[in-house]
C-alpha positions as a printed NumPy array, in Angstrom:
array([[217.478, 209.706, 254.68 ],
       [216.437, 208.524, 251.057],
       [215.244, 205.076, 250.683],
       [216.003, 202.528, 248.716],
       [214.785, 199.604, 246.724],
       [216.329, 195.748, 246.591],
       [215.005, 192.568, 244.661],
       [216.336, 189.323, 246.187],
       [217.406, 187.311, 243.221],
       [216.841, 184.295, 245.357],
       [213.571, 184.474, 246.383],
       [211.987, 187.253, 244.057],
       [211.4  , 189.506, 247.237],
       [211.342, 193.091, 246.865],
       [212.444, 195.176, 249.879],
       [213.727, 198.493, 250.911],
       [216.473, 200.125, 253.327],
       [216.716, 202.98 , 254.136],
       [220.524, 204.487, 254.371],
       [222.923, 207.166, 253.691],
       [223.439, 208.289, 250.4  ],
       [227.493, 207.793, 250.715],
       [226.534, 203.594, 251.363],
       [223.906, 203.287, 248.673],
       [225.692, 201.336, 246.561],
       [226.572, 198.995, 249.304],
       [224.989, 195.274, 249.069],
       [222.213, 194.629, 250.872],
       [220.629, 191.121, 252.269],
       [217.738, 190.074, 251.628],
       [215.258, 189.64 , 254.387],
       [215.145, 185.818, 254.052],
       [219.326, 185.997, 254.704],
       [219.888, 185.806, 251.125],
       [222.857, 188.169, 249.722],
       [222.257, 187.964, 246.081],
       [220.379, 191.237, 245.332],
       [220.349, 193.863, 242.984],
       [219.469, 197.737, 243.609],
       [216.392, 198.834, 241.54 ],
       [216.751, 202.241, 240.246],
       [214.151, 204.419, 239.483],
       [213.24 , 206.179, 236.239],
       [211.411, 209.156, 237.162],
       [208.057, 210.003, 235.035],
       [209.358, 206.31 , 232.939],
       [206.774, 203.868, 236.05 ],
       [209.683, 201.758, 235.906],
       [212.58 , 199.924, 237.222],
       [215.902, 198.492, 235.978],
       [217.858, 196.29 , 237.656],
       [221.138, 197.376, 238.757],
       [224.112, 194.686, 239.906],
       [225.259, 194.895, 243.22 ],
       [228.357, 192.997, 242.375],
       [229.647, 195.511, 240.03 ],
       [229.576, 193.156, 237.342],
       [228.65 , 193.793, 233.473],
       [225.337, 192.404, 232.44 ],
       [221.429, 194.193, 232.742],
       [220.092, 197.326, 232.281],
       [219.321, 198.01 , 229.025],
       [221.856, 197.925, 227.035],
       [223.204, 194.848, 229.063],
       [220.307, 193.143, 228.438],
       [220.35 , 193.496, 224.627],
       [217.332, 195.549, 224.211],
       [218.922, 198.24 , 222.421],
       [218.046, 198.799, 218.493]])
């Protein structure tokens, strides 16, 4: 089952759930109880991540974050 990475946006916390692939765009909480996360994805051979919104909601990533020439 893959696993998956979560940043709290409350607390700064970064977790990770393992989970289905069909439910991995599903919220997840926090382990402090906290629901306002986002789902880091991966950028393989990049060493980084970018945030992605849980809420479905424009704004972040790159282009969403204005760092596009």
């Amino acid at each position: 089952m893959p696993t998956y990475e979560f940043r709290c946006r409350a607390c700064g916390q970064t977790f990770t759930e393992s989970r289905p692939m069909a439910e991995s765009g599903e919220p997840a909480a926090c382990p402090q109880g906290h629901d306002d996360t986002v789902k880091l994805l991966a950028v393989a051979g990049a060493g980084i991540s970018v945030g992605e919104p849980n809420s479905g909601s424009s704004g972040g990533g790159c282009c969403g974050g204005g760092c596009c020439a």
